[in-house]
C-alpha positions as CSV (number, residue, x, y, z in Angstrom):
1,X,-126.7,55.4,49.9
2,X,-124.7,57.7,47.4
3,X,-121.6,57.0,46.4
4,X,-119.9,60.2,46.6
5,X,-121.6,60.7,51.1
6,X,-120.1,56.7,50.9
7,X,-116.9,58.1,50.1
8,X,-117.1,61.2,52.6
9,X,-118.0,58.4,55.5
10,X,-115.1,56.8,54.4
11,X,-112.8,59.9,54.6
12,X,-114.0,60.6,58.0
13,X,-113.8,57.2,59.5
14,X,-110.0,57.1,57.9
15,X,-109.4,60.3,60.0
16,X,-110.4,59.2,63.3
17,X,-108.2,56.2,62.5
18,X,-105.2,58.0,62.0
19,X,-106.2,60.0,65.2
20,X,-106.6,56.2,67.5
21,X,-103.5,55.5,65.8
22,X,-101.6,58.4,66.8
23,X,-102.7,57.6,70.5
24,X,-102.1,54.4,69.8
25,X,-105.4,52.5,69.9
26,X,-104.3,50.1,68.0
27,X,-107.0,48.1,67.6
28,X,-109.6,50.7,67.4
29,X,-107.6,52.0,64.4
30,X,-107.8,49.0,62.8
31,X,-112.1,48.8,63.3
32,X,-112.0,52.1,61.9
33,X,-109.9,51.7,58.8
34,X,-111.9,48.1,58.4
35,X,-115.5,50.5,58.3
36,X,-113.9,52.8,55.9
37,X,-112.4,50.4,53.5
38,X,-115.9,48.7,53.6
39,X,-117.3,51.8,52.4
40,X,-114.9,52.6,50.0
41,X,-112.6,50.0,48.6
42,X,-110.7,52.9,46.8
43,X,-110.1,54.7,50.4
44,X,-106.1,55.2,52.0
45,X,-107.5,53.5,55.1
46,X,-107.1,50.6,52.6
47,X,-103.8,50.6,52.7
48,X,-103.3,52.4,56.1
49,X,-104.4,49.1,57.7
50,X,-102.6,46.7,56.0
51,X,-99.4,48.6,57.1
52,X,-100.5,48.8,61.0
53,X,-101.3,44.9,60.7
54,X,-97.8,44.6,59.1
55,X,-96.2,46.7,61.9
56,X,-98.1,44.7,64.4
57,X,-97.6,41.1,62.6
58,X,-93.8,42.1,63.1
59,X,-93.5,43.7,66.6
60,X,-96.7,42.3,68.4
61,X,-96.0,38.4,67.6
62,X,-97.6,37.9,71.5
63,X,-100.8,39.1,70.2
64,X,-101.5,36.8,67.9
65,X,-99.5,33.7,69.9
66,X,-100.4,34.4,73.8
């Protein structure tokens, strides 16, 4: 696969991220930034996930300690 359609799945699975996000699907956001990040290690959904893990780490402790 090229790199430059790697980089366009990337973009696209970073998108719908931001969209499960926004309705807050939290965990599908973070599948879909995971996909995109594989894809392209240079993508925002890098980055995008590691601060919705932080956000969660700090107001979801019961998710990770039922």
């Amino acid at each position: 696969m090229s790199t430059e359609l790697q980089k366009q799945q990337a973009q696209a699975l970073y998108l719908q991220g931001n969209d499960c996000r926004r309705r807050q699907q939290w965990a599908d956001a973070l599948n879909l930034y995971a996909q995109a990040a594989a894809l392209d290690a240079e993508s925002p959904a890098v980055a995008a996930r590691q601060m919705l893990m932080d956000i969660m780490e700090f107001r979801c402790k019961d998710y990770y300690n039922p």
